[in-house]
ROPANU-112244 format. One line per 2 residues: number of its first residue (from 1); their letters; for each residue x negated, y negated, z negated of N, C-alpha, C, O. Coordinates in pm, whole numbers. Each point is the difference from the previous one (the first is absolute). Last residue first. Layout:
NUM) A) X:Y:Z:X:Y:Z:X:Y:Z:X:Y:Z; ... $
! end
This chain:
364) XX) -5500:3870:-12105:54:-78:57:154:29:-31:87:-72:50; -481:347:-44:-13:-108:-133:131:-86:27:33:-44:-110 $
362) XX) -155:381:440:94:57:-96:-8:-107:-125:80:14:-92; -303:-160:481:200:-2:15:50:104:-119:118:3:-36 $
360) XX) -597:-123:26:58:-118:-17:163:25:46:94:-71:-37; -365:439:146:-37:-66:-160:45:-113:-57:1:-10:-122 $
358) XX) -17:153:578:145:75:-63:-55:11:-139:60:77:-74; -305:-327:314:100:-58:57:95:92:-110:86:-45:-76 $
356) XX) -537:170:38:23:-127:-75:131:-75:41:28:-99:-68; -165:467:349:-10:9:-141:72:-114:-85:118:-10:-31 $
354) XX) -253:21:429:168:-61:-15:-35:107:-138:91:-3:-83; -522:-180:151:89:-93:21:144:15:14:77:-95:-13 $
352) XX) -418:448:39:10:-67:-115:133:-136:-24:95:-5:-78; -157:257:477:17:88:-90:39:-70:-124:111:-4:-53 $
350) XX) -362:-210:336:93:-32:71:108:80:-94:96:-67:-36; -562:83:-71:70:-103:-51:163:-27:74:77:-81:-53 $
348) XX) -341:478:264:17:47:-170:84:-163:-75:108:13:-57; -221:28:498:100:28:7:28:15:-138:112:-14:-50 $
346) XX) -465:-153:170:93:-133:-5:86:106:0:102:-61:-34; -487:266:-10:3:-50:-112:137:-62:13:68:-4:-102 $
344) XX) -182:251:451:105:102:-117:11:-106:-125:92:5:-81; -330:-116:482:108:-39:36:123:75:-131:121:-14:-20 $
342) XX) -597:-52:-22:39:-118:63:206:-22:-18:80:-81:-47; -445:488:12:37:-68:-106:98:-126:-3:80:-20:-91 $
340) XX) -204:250:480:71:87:-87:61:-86:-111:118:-31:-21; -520:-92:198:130:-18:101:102:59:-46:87:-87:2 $
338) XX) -497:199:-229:29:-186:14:138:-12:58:91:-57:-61; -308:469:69:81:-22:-118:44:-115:-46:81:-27:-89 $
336) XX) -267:143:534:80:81:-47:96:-53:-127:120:-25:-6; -532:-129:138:94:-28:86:124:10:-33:81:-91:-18 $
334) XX) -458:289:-187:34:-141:-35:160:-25:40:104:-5:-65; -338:396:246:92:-10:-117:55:-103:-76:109:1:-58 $
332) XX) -384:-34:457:112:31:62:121:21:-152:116:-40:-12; -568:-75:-35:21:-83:12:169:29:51:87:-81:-31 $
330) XX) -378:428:-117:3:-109:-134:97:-100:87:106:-11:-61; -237:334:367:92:79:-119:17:-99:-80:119:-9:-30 $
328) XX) -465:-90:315:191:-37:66:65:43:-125:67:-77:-69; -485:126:-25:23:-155:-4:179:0:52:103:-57:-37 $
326) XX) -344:491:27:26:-61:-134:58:-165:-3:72:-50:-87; -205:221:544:97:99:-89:68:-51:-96:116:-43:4 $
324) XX) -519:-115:114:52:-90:54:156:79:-6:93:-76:-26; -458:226:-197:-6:-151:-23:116:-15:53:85:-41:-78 $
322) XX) -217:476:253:52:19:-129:25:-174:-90:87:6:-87; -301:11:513:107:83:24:126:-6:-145:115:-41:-12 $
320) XX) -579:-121:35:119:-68:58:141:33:-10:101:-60:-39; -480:411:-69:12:-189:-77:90:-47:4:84:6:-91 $
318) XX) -228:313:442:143:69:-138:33:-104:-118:108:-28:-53; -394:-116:357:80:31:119:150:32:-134:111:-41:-34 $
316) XX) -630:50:-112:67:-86:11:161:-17:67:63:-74:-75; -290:462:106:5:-10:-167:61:-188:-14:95:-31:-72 $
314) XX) -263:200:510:141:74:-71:24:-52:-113:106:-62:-14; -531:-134:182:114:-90:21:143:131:-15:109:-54:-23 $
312) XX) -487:283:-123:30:-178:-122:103:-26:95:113:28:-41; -235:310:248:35:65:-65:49:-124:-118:103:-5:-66 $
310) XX) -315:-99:442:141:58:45:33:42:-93:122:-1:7; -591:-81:-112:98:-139:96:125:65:-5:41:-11:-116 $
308) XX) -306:343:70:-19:-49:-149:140:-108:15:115:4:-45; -253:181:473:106:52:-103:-14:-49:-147:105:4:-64 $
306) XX) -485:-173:325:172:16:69:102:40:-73:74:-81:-55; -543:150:-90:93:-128:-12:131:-49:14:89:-54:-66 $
304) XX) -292:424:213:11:50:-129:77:-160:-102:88:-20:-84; -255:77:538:145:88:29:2:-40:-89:84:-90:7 $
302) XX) -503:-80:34:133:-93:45:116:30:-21:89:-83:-15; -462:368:-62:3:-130:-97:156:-32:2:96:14:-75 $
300) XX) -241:334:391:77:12:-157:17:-93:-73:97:-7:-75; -335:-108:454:125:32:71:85:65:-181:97:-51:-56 $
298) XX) -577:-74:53:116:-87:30:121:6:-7:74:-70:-69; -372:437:91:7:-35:-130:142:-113:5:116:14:-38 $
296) XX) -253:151:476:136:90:-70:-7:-58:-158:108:-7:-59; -443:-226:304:147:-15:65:109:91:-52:117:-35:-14 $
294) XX) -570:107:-74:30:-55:-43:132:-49:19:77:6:-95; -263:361:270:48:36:-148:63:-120:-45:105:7:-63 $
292) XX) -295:-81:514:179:107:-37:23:47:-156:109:26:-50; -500:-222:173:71:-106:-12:104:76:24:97:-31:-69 $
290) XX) -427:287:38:21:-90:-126:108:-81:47:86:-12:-88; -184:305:403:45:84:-98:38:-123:-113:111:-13:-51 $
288) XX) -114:-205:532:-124:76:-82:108:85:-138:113:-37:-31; 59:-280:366:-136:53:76:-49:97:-110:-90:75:34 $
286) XX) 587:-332:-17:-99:42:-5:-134:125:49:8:113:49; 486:-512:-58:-86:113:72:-111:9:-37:-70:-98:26 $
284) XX) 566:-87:-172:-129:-54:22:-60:178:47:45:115:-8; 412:-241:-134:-32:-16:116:-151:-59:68:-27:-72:96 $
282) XX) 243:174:-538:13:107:91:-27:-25:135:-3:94:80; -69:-437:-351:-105:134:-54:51:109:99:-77:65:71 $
280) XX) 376:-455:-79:-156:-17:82:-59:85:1:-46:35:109; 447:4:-340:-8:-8:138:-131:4:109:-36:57:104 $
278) XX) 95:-150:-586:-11:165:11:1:22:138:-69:90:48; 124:-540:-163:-127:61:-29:-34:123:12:-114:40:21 $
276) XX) 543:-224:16:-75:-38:158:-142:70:-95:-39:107:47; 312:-47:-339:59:50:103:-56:-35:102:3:84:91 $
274) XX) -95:-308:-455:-45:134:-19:-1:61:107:-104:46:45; 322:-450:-60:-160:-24:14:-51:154:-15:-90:33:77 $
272) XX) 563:-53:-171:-57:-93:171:-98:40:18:-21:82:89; 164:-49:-538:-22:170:69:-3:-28:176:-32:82:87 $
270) XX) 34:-496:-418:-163:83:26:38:148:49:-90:79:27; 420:-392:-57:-104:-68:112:-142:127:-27:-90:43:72 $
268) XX) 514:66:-315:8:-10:148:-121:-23:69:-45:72:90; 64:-173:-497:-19:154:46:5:1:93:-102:22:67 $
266) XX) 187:-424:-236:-149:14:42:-14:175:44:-86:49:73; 560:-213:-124:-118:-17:99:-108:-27:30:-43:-32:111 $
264) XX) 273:184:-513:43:117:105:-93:-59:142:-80:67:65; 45:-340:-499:-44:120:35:-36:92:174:-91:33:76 $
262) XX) 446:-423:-184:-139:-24:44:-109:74:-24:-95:-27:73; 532:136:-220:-8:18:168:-108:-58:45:-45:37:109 $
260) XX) 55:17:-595:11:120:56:5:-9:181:-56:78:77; 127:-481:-331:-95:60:-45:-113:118:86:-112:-5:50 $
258) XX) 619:-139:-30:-111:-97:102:-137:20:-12:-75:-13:96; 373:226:-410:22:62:97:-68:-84:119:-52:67:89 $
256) XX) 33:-189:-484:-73:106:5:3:52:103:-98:59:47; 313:-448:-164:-92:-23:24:-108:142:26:-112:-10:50 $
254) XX) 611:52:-95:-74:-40:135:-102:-35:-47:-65:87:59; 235:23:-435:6:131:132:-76:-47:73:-118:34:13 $
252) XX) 187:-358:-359:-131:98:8:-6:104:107:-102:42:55; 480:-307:-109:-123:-81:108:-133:72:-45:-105:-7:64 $
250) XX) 491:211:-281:-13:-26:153:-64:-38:63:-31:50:108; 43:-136:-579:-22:155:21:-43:22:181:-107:28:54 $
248) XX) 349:-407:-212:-180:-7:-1:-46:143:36:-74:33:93; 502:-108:-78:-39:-52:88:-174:24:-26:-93:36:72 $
246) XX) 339:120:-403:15:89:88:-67:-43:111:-76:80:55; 102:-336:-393:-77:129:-76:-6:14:153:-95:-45:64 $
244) XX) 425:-257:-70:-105:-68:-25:-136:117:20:-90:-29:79; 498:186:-151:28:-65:148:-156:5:29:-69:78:67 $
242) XX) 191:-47:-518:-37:169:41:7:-63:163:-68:81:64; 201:-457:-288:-128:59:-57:-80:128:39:-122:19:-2 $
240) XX) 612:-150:14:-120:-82:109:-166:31:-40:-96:24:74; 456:179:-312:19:67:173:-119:-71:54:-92:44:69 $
238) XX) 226:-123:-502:-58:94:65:-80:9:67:-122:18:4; 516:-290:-135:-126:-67:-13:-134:110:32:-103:-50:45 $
236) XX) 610:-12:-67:-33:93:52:-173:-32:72:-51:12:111; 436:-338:-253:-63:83:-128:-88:126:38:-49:53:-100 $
234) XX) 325:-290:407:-118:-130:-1:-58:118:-152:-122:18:-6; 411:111:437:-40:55:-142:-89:-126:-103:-122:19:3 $
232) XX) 296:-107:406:102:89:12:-30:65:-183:80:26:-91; -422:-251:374:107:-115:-32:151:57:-73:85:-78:-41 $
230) XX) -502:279:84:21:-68:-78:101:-59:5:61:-41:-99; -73:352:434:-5:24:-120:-11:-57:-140:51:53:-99 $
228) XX) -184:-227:532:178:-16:-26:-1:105:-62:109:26:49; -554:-111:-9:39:-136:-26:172:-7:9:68:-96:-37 $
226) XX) -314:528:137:-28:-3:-125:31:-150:-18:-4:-14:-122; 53:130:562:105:77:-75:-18:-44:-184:95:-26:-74 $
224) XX) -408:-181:372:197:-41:43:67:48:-92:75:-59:-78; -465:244:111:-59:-85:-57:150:-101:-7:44:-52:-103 $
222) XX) -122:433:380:-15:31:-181:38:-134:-49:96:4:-76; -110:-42:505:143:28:-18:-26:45:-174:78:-25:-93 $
220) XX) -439:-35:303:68:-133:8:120:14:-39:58:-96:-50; -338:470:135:-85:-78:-132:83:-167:-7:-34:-89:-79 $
218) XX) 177:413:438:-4:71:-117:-26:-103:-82:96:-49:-59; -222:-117:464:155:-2:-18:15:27:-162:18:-87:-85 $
216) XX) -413:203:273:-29:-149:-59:157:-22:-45:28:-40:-113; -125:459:234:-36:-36:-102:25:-131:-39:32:-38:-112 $
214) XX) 34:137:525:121:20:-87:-43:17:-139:89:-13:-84; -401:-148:403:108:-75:12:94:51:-122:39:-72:-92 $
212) XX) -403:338:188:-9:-111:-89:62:-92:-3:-20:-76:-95; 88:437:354:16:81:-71:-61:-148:-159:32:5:-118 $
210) XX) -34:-112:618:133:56:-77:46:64:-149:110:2:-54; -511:-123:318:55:-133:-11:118:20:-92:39:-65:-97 $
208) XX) -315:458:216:-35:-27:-96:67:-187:-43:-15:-53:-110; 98:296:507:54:59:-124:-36:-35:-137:73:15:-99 $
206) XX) -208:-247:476:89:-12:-15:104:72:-83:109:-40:-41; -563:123:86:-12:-145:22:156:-46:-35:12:-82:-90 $
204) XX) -175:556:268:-18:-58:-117:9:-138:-65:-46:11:-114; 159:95:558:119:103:-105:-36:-38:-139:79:-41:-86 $
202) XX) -278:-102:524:50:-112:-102:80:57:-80:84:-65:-62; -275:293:409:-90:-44:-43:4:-162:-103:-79:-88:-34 $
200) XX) 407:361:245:-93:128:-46:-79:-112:-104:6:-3:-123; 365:-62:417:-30:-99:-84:-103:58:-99:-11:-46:-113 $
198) XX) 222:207:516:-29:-158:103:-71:-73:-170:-55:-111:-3; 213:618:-100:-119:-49:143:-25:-130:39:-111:-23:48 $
196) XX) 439:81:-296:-102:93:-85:-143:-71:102:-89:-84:10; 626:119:27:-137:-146:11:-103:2:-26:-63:-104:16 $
194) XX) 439:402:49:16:-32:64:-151:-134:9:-60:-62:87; 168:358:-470:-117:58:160:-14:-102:91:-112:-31:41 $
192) XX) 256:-179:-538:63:18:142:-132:84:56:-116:-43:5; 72:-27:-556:-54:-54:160:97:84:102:5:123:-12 $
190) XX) -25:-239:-547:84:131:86:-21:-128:193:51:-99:53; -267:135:-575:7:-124:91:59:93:124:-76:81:53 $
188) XX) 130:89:-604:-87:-11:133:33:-69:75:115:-39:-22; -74:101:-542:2:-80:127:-112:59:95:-122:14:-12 $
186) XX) 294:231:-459:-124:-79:49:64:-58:156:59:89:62; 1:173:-608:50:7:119:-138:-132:110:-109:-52:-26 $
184) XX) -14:465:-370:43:-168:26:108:-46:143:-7:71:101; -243:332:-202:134:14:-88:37:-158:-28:94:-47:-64 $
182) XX) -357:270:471:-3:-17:-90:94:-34:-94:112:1:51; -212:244:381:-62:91:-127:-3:-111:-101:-71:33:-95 $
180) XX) 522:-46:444:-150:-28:7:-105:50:-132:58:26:-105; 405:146:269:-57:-50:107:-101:-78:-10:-61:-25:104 $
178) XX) 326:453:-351:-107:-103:-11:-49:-54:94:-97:58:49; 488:286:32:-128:1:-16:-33:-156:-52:55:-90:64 $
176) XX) 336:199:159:27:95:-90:-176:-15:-96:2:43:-116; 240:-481:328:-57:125:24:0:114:-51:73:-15:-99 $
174) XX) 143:-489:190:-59:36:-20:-7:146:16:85:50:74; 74:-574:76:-40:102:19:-74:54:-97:-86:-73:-49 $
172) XX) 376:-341:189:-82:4:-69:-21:194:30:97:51:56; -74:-612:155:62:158:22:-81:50:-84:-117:-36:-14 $
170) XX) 252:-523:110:-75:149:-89:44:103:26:122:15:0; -121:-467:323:87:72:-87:-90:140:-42:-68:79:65 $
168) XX) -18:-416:322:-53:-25:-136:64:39:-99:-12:-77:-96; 102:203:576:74:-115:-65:-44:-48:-146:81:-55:-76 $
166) XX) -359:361:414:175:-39:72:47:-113:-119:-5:-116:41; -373:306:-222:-87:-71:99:162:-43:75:29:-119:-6 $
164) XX) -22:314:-490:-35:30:131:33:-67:141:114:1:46; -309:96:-633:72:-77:82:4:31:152:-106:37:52 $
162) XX) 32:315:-436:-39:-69:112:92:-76:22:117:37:10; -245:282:-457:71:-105:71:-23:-48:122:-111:-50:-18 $
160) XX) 61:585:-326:-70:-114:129:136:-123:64:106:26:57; -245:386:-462:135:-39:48:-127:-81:70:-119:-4:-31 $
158) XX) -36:302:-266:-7:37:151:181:-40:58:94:69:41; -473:-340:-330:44:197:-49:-1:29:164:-78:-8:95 $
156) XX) 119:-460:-19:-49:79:-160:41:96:35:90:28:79; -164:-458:269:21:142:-40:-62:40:-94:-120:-10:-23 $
154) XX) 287:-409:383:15:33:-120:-31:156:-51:93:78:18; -166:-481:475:46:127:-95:-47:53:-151:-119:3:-32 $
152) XX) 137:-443:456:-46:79:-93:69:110:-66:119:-14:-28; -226:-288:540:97:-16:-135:-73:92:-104:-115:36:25 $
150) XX) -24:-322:472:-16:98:-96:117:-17:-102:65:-103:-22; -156:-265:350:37:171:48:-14:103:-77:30:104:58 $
148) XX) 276:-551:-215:-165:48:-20:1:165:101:77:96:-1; 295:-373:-149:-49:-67:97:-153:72:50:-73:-20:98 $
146) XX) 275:23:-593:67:11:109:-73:-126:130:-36:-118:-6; -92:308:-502:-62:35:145:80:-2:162:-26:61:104 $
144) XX) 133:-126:-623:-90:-80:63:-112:15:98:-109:-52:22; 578:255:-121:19:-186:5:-155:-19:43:-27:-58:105 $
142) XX) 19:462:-273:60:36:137:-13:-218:66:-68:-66:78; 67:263:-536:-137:-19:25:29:-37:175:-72:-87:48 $
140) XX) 473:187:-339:-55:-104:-23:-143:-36:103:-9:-108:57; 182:527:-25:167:-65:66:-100:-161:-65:-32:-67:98 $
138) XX) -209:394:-259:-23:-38:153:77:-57:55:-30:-55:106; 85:203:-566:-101:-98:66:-50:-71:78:-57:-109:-1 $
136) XX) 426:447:-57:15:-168:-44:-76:-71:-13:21:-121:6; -78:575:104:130:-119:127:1:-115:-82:15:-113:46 $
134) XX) -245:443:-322:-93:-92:93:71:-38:101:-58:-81:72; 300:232:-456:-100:-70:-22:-118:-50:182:-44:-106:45 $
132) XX) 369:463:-60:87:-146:-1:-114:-105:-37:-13:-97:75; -186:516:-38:94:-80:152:67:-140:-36:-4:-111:54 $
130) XX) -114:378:-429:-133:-79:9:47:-62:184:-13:-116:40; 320:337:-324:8:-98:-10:-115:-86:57:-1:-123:9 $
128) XX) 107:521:128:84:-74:47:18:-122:-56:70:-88:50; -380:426:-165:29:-6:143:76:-118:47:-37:-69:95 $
126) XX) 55:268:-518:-75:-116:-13:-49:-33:136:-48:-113:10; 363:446:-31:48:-125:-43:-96:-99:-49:39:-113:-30 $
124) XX) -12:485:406:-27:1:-179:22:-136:0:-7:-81:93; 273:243:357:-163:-18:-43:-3:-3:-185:104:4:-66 $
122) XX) 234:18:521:-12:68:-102:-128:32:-91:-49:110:-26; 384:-506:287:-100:117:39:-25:63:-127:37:-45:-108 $
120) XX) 133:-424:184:78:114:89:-73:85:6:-44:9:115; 29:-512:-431:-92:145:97:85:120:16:49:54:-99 $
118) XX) 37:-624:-86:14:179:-1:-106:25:125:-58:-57:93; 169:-447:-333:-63:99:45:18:95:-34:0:25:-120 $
116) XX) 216:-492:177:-2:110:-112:-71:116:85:50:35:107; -99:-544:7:73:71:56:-22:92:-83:-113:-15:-46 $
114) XX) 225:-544:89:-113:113:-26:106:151:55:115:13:44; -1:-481:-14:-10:63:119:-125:113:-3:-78:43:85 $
112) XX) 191:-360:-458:118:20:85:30:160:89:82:92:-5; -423:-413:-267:-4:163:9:131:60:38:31:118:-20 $
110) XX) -135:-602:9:-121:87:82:30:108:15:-18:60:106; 327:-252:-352:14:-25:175:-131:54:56:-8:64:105 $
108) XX) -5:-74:-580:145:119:63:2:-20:169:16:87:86; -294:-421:-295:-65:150:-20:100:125:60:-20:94:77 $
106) XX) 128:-587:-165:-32:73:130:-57:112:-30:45:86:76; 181:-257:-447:97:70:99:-98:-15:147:52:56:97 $
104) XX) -248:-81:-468:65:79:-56:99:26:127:39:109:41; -409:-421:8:-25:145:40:107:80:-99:-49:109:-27 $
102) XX) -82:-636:106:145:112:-42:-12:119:57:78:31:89; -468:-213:-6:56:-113:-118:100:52:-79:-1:26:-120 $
100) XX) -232:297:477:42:-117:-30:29:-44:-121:17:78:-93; -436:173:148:96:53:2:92:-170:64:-58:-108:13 $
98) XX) -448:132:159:51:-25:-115:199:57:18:61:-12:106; -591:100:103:123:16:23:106:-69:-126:-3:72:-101 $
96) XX) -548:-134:334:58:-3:-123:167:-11:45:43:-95:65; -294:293:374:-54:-151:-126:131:31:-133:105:64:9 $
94) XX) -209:165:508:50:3:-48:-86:-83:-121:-120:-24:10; 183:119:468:-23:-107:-85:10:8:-128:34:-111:-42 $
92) XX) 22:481:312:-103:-25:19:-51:-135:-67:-116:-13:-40; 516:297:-169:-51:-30:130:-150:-64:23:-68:-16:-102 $
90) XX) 315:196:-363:-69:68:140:-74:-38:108:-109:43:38; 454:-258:-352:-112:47:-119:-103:38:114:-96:-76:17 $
88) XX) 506:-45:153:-52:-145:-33:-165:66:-91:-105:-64:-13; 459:388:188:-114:-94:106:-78:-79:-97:-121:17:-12 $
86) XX) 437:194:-200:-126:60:-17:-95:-37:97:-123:10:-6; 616:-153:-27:-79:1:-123:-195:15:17:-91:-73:-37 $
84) XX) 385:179:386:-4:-177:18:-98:-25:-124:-108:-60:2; 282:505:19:-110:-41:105:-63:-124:33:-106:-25:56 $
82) XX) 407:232:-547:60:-27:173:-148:-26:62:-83:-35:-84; 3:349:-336:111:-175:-6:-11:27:220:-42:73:90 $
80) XX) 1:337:-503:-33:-12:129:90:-162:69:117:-18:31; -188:259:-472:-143:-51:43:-29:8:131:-107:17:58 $
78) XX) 560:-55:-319:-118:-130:3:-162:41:27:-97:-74:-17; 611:232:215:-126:92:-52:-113:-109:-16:-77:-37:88 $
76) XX) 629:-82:-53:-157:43:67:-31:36:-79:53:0:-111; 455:-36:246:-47:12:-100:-133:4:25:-15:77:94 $
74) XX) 346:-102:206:-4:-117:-45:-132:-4:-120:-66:-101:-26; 154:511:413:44:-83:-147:-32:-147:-38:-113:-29:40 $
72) XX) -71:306:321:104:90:-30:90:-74:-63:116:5:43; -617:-9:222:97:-104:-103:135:53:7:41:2:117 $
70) XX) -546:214:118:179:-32:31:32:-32:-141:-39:78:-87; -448:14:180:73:-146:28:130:19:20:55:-93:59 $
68) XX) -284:488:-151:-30:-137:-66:50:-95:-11:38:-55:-103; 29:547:224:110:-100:25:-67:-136:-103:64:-59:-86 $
66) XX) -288:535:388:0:-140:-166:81:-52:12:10:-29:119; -269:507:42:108:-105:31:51:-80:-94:20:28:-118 $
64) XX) -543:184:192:153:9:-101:76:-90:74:-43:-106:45; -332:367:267:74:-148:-49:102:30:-92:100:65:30 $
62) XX) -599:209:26:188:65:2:98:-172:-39:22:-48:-111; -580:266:294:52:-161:-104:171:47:41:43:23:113 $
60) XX) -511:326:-92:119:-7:69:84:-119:-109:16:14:-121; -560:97:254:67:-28:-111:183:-35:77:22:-83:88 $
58) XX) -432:367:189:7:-142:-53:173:26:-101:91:82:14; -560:220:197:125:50:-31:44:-166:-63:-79:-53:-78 $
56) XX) -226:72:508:-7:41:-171:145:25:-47:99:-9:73; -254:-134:438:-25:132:-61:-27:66:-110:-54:109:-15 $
54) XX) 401:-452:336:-89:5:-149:-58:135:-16:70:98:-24; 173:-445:439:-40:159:-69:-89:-44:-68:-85:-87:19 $
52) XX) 493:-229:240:-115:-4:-142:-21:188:-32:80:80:-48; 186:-434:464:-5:118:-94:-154:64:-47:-99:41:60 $
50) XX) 409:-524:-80:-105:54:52:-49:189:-11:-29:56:-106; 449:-377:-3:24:-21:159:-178:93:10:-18:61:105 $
48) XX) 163:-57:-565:12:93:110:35:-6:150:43:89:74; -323:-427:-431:125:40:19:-44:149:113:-98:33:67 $
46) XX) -238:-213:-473:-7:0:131:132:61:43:17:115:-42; -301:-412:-318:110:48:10:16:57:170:-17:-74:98 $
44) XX) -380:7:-526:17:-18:165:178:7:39:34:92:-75; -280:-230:-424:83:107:46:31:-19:195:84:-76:49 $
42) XX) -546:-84:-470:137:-29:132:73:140:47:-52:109:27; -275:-337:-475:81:49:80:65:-32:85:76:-97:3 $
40) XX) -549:-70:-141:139:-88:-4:74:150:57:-39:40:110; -456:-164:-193:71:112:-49:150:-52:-29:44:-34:-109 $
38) XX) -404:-185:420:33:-90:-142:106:99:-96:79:-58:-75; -376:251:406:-24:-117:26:73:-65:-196:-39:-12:-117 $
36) XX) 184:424:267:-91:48:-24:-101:-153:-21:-81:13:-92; 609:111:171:-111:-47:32:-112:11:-70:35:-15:-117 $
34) XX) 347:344:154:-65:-61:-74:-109:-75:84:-87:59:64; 600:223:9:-152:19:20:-60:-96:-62:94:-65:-45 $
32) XX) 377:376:149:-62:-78:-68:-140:-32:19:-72:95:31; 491:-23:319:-145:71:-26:-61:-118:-145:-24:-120:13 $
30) XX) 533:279:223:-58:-75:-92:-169:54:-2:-33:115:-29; 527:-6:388:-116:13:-115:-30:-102:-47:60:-103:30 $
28) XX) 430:175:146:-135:-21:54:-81:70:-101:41:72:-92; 408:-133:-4:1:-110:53:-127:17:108:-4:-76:97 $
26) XX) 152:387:-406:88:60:88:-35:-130:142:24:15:120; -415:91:-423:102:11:-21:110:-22:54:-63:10:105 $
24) XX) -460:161:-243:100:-13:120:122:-30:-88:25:56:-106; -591:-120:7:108:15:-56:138:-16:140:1:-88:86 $
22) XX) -596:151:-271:129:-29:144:128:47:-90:7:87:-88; -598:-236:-114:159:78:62:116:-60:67:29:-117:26 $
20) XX) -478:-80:-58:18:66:-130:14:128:-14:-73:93:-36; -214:-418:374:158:31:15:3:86:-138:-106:55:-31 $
18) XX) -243:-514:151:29:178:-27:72:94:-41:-14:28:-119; -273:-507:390:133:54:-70:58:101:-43:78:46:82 $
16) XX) -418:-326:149:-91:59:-112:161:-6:-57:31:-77:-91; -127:88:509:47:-139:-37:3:-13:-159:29:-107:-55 $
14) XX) -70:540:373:-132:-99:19:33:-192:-53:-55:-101:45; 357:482:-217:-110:4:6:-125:-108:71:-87:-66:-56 $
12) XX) 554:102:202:4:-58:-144:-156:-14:-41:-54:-111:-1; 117:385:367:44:-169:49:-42:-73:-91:-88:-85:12 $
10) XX) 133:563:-88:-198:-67:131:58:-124:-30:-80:-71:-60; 425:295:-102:-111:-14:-106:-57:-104:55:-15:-118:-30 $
8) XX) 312:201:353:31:-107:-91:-71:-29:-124:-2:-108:-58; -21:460:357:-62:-78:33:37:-155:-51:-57:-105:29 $
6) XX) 192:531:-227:-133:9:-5:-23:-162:87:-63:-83:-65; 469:189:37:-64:-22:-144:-105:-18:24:-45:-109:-35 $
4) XX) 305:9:500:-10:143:-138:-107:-78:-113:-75:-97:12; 504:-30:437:-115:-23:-76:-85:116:-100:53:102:-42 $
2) XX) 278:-258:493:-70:131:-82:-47:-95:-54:-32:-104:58; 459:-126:158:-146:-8:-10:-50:105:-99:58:5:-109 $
! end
């Protein structure tokens, strides 16, 4: 099946959707684009069963080869625990996780079937740690979108995560170039071609289901993570407090950012009203010198409005944009340093504890 950019703009476009850039990689393309409705990124994914002409120059995505998941050793990598582990934090049910009871010796069984991470390629080395950093997000975030026609993707600088649609497994990719203009990383709602069309008109609705689901996930698993940190640290009195800070901090994002989207659609409603108004004028008829002066006065009124309009709802658009950026960046880092923390704190007392074994056999 032909397809081309341009008529996939027209498509996107009359659904108030608006393509970014194009990206090829050995798997297909990628069209980034932006709802414009509830400003929710989406990455289009389109395979090479379609053949796809582009008439811009698009962003080339190079797959690092990963040996993520191959387990070599007996020995793990505590910031990478077994799959069973990290369901329970992730999935769609997900509710207050508690460690076990005897988490000295299940913890080892969770992390049994972890896996030591390398990269096969020849990239900079903060390249390779920020890859490793976002497979492991998404190897987590992945749990809570299984089943779902959509999945999501991961992208900083210019490394890029995609979960992918054949078996819900992370592929990670990156570029010679900066693949997005911001220095935050940020979530896209990565839509099937194959469905695009039968679900056009529920893209926003359901990306936006997704993209507050895994927040909602995110903000539950914080909250897990920071209650088995105590349990693991009980002196590490801090932490909860800066949790506490942070969440609030957060629910200021979104209230601004709900703020800002109930803005965006009075704009909306009044560049509607403008737009049929300028409509009418041009399509009125006149008899006389005056009333053609007057109809062209009008007619500037309205333009002058117009764009005023388009020019606030941009200025809003970039609002969001930049709110909702800043919000992932805060909440994904949370994530980050919570989970992490979790599993290095029990390895650190596990440490501690034969400490204290070959402290008591040289006393002995």
């Amino acid at each position: 099946m032909t397809l081309s950019i341009d008529k996939l703009k027209t498509f996107l476009t009359s659904h108030d959707i608006f393509v970014q850039r194009c990206f090829t990689s050995p798997d297909g393309f990628y069209v980034e684009c932006i709802s414009l409705k509830k400003v929710i990124p989406l990455l289009i994914a389109i395979p090479h069963t379609y053949e796809f002409h582009m008439n811009e120059r698009s962003i080339q995505l190079t797959p690092i080869k990963e040996d993520f998941e191959k387990h070599k050793d007996k020995s793990y990598n505590y910031t990478n625990p077994s799959d069973t582990f990290v369901e329970q934090f992730y999935n769609n049910d997900n509710q207050y996780v508690e460690l076990p009871s005897q988490h000295k010796e299940s913890m080892s069984t969770h992390l049994d079937n972890a896996y030591k991470a390398s990269i096969v390629i020849d990239i900079k080395k903060d390249d390779i740690l920020l890859a490793k950093s976002i497979h492991r997000q998404l190897s987590r975030l992945r749990y809570s979108i299984q089943g779902m026609p959509h999945k999501i993707a991961y992208i900083q600088n210019n490394v890029c995560g995609i979960i992918q649609f054949e078996d819900n497994k992370v592929k990670i990719f990156k570029s010679d170039y900066k693949i997005t203009e911001y220095e935050e990383p940020r979530l896209y709602v990565v839509v099937n071609l194959k469905i695009l069309y039968d679900k056009i008109d529920h893209i926003d609705y359901e990306g936006n289901q997704i993209i507050s689901g895994i927040y909602k996930i995110l903000n539950n698993t914080q909250h897990s993570h920071v209650r088995n940190i105590k349990l693991l640290m009980e002196r590490c009195k801090n932490i909860f407090v800066a949790s506490d800070k942070l969440s609030n901090y957060k629910q200021k994002f979104v209230a601004f950012i709900e703020e800002y989207v109930g803005l965006l659609h009075t704009f909306n409603e009044s560049e509607e009203k403008l737009e049929r108004e300028l409509a009418h004028l041009n399509e009125q008829h006149t008899d006389s010198y005056q009333q053609d002066m007057r109809r062209t006065s009008q007619l500037a009124k309205v333009e002058k409005r117009l764009d005023k309009c388009r020019k606030e709802k941009q200025e809003v658009i970039q609002t969001i944009q930049l709110m909702r950026s800043k919000n992932e960046s805060l909440t994904l880092e949370i994530d980050n340093i919570l989970f992490d923390n979790i599993i290095m704190v029990d390895k650190t007392l596990e440490n501690f504890e034969r400490l204290s074994k070959l402290e008591k056999l040289i006393n002995t």
